[in-house]
KOLMI-120062 format. One line per 4 residues: number of its first residue (from 1); their letters; for each residue x, y, z of N, C-alpha, C. Coordinates in Angstrom, 1 decimal. Last residue first. Layout:
residues N
NUM	a	X/Y/Z/X/Y/Z/X/Y/Z  ... .
***
This chain:
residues 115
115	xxxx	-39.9/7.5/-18.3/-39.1/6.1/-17.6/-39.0/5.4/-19.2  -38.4/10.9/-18.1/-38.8/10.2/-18.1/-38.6/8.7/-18.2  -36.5/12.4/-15.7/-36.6/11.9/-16.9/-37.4/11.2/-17.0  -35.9/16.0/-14.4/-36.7/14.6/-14.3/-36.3/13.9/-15.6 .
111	xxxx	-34.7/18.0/-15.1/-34.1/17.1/-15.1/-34.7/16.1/-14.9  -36.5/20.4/-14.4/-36.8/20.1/-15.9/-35.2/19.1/-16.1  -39.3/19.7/-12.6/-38.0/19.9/-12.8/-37.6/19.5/-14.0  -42.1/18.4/-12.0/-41.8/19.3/-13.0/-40.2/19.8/-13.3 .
107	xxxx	-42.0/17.3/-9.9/-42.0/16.3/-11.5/-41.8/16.9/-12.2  -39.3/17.4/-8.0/-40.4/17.4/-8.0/-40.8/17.2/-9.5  -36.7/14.9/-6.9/-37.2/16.1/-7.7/-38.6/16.3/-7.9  -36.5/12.7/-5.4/-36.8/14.2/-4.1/-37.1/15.1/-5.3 .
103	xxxx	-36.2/10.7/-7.2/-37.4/10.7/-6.1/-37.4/11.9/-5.7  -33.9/11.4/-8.1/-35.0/11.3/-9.2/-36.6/11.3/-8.4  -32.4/10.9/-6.2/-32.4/12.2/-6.4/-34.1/12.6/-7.4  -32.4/8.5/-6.1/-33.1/8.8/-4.7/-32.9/10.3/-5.6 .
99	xxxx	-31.4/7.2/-8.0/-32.4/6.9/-7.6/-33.1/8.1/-6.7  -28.7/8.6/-7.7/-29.6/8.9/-9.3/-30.7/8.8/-8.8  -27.7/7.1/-5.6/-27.6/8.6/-5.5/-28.9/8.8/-6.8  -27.5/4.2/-7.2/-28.2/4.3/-5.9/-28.9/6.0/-5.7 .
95	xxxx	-25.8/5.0/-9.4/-27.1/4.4/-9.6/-28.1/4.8/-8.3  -23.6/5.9/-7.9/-23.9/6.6/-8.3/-25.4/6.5/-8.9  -23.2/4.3/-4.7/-23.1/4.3/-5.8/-23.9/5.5/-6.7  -24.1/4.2/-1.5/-22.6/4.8/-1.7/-22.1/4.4/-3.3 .
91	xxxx	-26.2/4.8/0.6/-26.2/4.6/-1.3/-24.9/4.7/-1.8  -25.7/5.9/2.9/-26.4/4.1/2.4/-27.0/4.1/1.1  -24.3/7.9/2.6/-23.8/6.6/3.2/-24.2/5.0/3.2  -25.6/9.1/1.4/-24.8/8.8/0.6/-23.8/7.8/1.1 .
87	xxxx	-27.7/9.5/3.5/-28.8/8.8/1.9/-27.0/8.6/1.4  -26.5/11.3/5.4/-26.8/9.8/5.7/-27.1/8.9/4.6  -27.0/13.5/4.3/-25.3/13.1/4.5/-25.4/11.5/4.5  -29.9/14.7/2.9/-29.1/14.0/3.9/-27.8/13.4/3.7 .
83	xxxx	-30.5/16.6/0.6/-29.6/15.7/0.7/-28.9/15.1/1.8  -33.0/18.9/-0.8/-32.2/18.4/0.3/-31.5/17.1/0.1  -32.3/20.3/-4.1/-32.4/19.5/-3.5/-32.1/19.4/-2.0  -30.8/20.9/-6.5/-32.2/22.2/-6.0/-33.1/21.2/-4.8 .
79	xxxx	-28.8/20.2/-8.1/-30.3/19.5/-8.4/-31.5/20.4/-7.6  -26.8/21.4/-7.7/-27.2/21.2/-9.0/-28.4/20.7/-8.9  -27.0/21.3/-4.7/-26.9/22.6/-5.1/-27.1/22.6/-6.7  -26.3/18.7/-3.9/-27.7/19.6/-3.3/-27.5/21.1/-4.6 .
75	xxxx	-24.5/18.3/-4.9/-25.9/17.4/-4.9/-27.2/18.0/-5.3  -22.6/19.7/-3.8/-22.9/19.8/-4.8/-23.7/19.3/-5.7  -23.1/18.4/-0.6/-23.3/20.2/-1.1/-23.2/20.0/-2.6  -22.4/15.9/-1.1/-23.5/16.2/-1.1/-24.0/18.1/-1.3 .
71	xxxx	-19.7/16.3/-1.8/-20.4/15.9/-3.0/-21.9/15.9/-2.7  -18.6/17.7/0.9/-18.9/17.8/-0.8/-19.4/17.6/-1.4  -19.4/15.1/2.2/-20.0/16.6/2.8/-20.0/16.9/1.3  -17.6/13.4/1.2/-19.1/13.4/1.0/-19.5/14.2/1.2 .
67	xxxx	-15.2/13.9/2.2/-15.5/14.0/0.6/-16.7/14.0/0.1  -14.7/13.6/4.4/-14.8/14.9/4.3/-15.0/15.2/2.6  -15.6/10.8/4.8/-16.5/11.5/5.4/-16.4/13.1/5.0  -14.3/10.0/1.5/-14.4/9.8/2.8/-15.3/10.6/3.4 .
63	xxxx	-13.5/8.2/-2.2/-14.3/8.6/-1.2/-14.5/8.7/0.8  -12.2/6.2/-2.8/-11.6/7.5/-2.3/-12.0/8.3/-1.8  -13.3/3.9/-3.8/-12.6/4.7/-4.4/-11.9/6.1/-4.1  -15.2/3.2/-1.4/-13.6/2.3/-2.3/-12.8/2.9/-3.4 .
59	xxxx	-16.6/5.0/-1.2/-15.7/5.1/-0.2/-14.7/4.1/-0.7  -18.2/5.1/-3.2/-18.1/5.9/-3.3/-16.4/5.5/-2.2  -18.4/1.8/-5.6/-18.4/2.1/-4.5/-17.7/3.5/-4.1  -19.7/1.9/-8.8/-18.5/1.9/-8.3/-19.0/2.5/-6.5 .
55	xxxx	-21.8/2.4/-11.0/-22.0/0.7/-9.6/-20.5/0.7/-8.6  -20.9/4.0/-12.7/-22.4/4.2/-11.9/-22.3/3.0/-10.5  -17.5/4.8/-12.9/-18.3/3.5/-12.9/-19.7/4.0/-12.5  -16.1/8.0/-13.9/-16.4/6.9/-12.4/-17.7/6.5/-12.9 .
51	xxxx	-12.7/9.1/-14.7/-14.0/8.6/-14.8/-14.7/7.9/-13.7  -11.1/10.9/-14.0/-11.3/11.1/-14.9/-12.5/10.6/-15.1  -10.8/12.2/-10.0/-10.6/10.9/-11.4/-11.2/11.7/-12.1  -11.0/13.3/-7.7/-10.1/13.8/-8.8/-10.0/12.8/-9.3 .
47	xxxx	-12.8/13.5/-6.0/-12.1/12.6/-5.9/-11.3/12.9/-7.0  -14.8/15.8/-7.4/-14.5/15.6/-5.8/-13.8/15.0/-5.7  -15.0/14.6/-9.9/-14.7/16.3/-9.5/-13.7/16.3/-8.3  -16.5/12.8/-9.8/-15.1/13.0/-10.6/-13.9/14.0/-10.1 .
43	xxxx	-18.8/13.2/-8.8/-18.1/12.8/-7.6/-16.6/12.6/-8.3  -19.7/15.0/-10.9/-19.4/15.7/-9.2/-18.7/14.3/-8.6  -19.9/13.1/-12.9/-19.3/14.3/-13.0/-19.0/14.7/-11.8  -22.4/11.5/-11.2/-20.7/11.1/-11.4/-19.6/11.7/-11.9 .
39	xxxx	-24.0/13.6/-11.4/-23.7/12.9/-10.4/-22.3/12.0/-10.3  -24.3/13.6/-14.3/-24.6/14.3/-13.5/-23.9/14.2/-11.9  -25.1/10.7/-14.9/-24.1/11.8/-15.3/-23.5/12.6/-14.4  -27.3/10.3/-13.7/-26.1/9.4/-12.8/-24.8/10.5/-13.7 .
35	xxxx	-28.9/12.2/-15.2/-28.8/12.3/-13.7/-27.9/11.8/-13.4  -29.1/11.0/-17.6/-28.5/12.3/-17.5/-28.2/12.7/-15.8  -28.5/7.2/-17.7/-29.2/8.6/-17.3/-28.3/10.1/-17.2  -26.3/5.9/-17.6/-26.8/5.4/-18.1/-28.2/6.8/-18.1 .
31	xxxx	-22.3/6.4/-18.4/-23.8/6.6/-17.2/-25.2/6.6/-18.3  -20.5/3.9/-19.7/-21.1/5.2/-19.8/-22.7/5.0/-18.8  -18.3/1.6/-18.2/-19.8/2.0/-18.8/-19.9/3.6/-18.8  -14.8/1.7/-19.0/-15.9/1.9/-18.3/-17.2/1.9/-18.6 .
27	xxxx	-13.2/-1.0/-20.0/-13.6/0.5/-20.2/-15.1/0.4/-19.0  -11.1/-2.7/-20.2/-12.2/-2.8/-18.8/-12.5/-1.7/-18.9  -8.9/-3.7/-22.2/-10.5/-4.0/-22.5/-11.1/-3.5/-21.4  -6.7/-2.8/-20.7/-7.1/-2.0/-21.5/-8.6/-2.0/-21.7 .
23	xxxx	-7.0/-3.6/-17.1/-6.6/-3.9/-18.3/-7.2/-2.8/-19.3  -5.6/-1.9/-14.9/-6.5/-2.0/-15.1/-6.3/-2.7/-16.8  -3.0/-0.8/-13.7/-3.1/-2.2/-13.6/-4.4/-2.7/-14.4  -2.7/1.8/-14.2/-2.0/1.3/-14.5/-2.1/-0.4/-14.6 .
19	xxxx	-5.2/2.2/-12.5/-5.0/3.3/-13.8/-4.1/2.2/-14.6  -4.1/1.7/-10.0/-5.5/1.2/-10.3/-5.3/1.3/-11.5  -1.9/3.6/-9.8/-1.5/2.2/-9.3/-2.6/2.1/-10.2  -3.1/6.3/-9.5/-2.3/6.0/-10.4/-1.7/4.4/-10.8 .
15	xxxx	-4.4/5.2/-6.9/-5.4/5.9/-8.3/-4.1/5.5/-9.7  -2.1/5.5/-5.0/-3.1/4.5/-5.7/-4.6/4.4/-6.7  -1.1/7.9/-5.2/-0.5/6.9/-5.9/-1.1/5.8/-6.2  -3.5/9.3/-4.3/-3.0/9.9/-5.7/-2.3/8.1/-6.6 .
11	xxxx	-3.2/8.4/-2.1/-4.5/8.6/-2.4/-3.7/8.5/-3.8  -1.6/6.9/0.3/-1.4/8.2/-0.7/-2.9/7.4/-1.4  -2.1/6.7/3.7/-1.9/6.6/2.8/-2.2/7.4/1.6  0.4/8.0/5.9/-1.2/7.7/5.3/-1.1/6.9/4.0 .
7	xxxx	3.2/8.1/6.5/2.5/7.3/6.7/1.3/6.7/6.8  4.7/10.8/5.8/3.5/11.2/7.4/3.0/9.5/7.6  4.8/10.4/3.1/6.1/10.5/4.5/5.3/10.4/5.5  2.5/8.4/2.0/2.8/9.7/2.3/3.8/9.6/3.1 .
3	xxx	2.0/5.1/0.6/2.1/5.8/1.9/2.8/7.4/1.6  0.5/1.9/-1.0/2.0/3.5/-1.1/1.2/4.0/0.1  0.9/-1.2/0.0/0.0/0.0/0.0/0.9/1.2/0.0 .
***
């Protein structure tokens, strides 16, 4: 496991590690709604990857308690939304997040999608 001088662990090098080991063929799925888009754009953002999986676990990737605050402030703030801290701890995928966002929007928003 790489490590920081301080002995955390490095975040960066094991993103770079992952990147590196991943086979060529294991492309990622494209998000399957404009919402998991949406949502996985911000959690790109927040975690500093290029891309992220809809079924990818938020905290196996780098995701932590001071990363979620984030991603839920920018949850909240692109969708026009309340966002309990708690809904991203027991949805910790981007499919899961889509779900529950797609419920708190009201129908007329003009990101609802239809089914």
């Amino acid at each position: 496991m790489p490590a920081t001088p301080l002995g955390k662990t490095d975040r960066a090098a094991l993103r770079a590690l992952a990147a590196q080991t991943r086979p060529p063929s294991a492309e990622l799925p494209l998000q399957a709604t404009r919402i998991e888009s949406e949502i996985a754009a911000i959690w790109a953002h927040v975690l500093e990857r290029s891309e992220i999986d809809a079924n990818e676990n938020f905290f196996e990737i780098g995701g932590d308690s001071l990363t979620v605050m984030r991603v839920a402030r920018a949850i909240q703030r692109r969708f026009e939304i309340e966002l309990p801290l708690a809904v991203l701890f027991e949805r910790p995928t981007v499919t899961a997040i889509a779900a529950y966002v797609r419920q708190a929007l009201p129908p007329s928003h003009p990101r609802v999608e239809s089914p």
